[in-house]
C-alpha positions as CSV (number, residue, x, y, z in Angstrom):
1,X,0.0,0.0,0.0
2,X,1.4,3.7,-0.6
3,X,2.4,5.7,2.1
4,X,-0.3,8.0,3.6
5,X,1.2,12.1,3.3
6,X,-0.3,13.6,6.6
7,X,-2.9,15.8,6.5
8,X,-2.4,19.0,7.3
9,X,-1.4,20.3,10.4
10,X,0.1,17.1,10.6
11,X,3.4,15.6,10.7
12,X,5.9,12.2,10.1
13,X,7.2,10.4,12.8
14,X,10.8,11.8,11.0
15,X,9.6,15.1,11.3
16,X,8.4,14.6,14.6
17,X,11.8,13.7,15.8
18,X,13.6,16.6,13.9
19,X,10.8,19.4,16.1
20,X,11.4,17.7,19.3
21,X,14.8,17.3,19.3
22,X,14.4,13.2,20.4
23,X,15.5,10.1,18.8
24,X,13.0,7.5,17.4
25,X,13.1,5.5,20.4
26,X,12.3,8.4,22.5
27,X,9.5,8.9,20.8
28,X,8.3,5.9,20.5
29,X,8.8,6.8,24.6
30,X,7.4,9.8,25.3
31,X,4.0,8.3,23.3
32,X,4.4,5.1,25.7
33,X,4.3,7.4,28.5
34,X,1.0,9.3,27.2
35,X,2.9,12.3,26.7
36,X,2.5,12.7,23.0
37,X,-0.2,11.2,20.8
38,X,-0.8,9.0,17.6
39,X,-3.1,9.8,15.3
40,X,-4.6,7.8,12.0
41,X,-6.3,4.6,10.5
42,X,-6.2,1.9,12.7
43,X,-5.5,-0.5,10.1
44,X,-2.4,1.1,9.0
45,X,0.9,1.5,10.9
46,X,2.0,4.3,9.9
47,X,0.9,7.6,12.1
48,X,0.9,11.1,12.0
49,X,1.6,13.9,15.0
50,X,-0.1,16.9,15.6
51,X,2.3,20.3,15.1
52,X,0.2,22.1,18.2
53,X,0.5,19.1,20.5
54,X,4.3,18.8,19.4
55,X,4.6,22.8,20.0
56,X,2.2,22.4,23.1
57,X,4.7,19.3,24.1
58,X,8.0,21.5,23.8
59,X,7.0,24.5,25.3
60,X,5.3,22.4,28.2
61,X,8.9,20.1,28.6
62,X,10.9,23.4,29.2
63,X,8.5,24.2,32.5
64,X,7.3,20.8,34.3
65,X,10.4,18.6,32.6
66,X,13.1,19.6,35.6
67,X,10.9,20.1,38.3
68,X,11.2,16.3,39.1
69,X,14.6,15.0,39.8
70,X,14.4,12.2,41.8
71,X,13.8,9.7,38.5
72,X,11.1,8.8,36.3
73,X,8.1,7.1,36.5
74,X,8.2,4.1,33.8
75,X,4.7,3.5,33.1
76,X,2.0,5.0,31.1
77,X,1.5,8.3,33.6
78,X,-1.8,9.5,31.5
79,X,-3.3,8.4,28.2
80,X,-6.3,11.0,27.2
81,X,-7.0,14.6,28.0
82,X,-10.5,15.8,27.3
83,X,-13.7,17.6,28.1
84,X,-15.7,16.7,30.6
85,X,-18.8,15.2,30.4
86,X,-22.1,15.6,33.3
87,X,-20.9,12.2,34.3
88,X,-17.3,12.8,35.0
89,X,-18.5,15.2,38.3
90,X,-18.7,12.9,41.1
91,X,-14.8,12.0,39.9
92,X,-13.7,15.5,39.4
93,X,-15.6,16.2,43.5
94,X,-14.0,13.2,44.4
95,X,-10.7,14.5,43.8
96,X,-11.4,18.3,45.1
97,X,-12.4,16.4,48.3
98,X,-9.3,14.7,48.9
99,X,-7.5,18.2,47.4
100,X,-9.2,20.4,49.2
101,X,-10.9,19.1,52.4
102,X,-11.2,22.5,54.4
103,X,-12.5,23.8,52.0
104,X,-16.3,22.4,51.8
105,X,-17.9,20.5,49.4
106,X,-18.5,21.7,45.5
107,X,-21.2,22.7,44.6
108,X,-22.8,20.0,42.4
109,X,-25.7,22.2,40.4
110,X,-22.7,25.1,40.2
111,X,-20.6,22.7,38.3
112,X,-23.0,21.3,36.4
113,X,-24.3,24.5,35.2
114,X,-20.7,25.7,33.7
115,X,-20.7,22.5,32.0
116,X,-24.4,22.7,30.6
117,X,-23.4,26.5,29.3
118,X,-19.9,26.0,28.2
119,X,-19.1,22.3,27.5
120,X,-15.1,23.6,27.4
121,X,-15.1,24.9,31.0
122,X,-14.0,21.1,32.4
123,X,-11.6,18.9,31.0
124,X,-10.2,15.6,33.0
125,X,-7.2,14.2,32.3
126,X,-7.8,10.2,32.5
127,X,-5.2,7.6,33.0
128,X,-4.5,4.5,30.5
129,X,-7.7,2.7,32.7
130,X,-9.9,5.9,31.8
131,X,-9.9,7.1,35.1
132,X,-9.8,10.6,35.9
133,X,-6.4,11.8,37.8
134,X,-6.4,15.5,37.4
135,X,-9.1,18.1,35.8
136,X,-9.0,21.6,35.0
137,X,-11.6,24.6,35.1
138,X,-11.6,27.0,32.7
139,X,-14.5,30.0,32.6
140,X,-14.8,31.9,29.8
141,X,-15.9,35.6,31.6
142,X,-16.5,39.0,31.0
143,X,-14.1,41.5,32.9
144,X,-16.4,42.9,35.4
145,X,-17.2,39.5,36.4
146,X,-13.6,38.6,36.9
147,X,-13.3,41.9,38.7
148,X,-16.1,41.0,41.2
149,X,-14.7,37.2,42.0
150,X,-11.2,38.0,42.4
151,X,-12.5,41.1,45.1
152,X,-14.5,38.3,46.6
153,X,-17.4,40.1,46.0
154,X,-19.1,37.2,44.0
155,X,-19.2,33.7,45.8
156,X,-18.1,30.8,43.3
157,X,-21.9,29.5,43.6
158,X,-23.6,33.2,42.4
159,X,-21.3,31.9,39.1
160,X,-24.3,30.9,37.3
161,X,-24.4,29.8,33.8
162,X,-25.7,33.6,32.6
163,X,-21.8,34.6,34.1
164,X,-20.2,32.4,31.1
165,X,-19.3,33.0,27.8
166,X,-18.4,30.9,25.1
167,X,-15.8,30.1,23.3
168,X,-16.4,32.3,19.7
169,X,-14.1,33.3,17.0
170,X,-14.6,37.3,16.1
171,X,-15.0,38.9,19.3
172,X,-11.9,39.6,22.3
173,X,-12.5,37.1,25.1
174,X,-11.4,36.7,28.9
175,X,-10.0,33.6,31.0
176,X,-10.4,33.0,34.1
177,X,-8.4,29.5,35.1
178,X,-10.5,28.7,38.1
179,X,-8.5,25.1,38.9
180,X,-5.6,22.9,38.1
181,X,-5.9,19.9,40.3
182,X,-3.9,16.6,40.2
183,X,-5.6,13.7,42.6
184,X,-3.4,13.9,45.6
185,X,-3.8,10.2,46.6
186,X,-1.2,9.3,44.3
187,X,2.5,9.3,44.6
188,X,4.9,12.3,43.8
189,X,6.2,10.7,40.9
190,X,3.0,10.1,39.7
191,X,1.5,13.2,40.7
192,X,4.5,15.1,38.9
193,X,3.7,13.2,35.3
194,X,0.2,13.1,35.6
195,X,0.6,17.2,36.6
196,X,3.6,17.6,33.3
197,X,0.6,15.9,31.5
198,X,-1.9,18.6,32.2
199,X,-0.3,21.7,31.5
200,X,1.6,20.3,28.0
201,X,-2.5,19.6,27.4
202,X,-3.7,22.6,28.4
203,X,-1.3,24.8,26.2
204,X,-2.7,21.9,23.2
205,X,-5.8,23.6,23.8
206,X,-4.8,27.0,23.8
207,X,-2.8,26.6,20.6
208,X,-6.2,24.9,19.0
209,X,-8.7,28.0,20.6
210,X,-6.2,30.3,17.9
211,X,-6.5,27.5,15.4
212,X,-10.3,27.9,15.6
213,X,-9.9,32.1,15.5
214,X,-11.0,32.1,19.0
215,X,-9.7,35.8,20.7
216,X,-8.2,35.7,24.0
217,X,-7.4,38.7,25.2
218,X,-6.6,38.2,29.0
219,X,-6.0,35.1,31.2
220,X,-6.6,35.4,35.0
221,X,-5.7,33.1,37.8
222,X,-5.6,33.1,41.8
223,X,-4.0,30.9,44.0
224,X,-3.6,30.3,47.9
225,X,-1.4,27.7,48.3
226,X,2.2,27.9,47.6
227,X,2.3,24.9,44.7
228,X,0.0,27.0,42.4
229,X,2.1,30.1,43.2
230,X,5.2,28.4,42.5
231,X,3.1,26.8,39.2
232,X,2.0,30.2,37.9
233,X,5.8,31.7,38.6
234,X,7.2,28.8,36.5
235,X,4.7,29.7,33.7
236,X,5.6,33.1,33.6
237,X,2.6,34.6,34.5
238,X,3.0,37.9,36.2
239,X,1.8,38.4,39.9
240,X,0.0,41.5,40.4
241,X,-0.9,42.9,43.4
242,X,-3.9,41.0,45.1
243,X,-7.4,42.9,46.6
244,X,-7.4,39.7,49.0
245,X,-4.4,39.2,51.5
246,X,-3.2,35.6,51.1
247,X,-4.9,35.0,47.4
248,X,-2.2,35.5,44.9
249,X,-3.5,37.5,41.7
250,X,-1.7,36.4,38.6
251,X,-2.8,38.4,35.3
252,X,-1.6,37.8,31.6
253,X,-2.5,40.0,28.5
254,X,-2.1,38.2,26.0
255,X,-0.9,40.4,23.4
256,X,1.6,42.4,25.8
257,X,3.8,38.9,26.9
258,X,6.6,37.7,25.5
259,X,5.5,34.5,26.6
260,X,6.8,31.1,24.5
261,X,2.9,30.0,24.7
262,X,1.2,32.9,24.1
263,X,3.4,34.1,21.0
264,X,2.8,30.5,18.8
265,X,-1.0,31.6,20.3
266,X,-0.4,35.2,18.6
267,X,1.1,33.5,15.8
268,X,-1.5,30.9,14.9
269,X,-4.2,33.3,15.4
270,X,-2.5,35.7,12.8
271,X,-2.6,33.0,10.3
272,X,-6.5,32.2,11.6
273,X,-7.3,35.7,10.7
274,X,-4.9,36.0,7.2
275,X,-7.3,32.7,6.2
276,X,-11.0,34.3,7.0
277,X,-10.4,37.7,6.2
């Protein structure tokens, strides 16, 4: 049978190699370990890569890859990352519970309600058994709202669905990264790939938002505990100064940061916009 050509925004296992900087058998390795992805026909053996999870991939190694030290976990640390479905809630409580235990239980209906609005707003990543290990919120707001949560001036449940926006090409839109949460029940190794895993898919994601034309203007997130201060730090978001003692304020725009992420973002959006114009 002739070789398939990849489709496009696709590349070779060859060509792979040559954007990662790896050998064959690393790659091979890195999609053993769930880190990067295979894609085509079942029946055939040869595959293709996806450019954005490849640039998503690089850009993600040069944050979370020296953070552990210690070794490296040999077995598959996570297979899929995705969106979350109504069904995937009493794992993704599960796993704020254990996370978070002073902190209350979720609110169920709140959840359920982002996900009803904006299908995008929770992703799980699931390890190779399909069960979820980490998840990660993701509100699409306007600015005023944003301003009024990060005063705490709006509880998390008076978030209702008519607070959300979606995801749409044309029009300047605003992040808010409400959670990043690896299952804590695991062990650090595991909690480190499965974590690595996470934010190499979330910067997939936001390479395929400018892919789709989709506008992001700024990105918001809060933290008060010293791992997701040390996480936003590592990403290069800048801290700005917090209305809430003890509730670090981190605040990107997008088209002001020299960022590795958010110029491919800048980038692939230009070409979204040279395309539909």
């Amino acid at each position: 049978m002739p070789r398939l050509q990849p489709p496009e925004g696709f590349v070779t296992a060859k060509e792979a190699t040559k954007l990662i900087g790896v050998s064959d058998s690393m790659l091979s390795r890195y999609v053993k370990e769930g880190k990067i992805n295979r894609h085509g026909p079942r029946d055939r053996k040869q595959k293709f890569y996806s450019r954005i999870e490849l640039e998503a991939f690089i850009i993600a190694r040069q944050v979370t890859e020296t953070a552990y030290r210690k070794g490296r976990w040999r077995l598959n640390a996570s297979s899929t990352f995705r969106k979350a479905m109504l069904q995937d809630l009493d794992a993704i409580i599960n796993i704020s519970e254990r996370a978070y235990p002073a902190a209350g239980l979720p609110l169920r209906e709140t959840w359920a309600g982002w996900i009803r609005k904006n299908p995008e707003s929770f992703h799980v990543l699931c390890n190779q058994q399909s069960v979820i290990v980490a998840y990660a919120t993701i509100l699409v707001m306007r600015p005023a709202t944003i301003s009024l949560f990060i005063q705490d001036k709006l509880p998390v449940d008076e978030i209702g669905p008519d607070k959300l926006e979606l995801f749409r090409p044309g029009e300047p839109l605003h992040i808010y990264i409400m959670s990043l949460v690896v299952d804590p029940q695991y062990p650090a190794r595991e909690k480190h790939e499965y974590g690595a895993r996470l934010i190499s898919s979330l910067f997939s994601f936001f390479l395929d938002l400018a892919q789709r034309g989709i506008e992001v203007e700024t990105i918001t997130a809060r933290s008060h505990t010293a791992d997701g201060m040390r996480l936003m730090l590592k990403l290069g978001f800048p801290q700005i100064k917090s209305p809430v003692p003890g509730k670090h304020l981190f605040i990107v725009k997008v088209e002001e940061s020299g960022l590795h992420i958010l110029e491919k973002y800048s980038e692939l959006l230009a070409e979204w916009r040279a395309k539909h114009q």
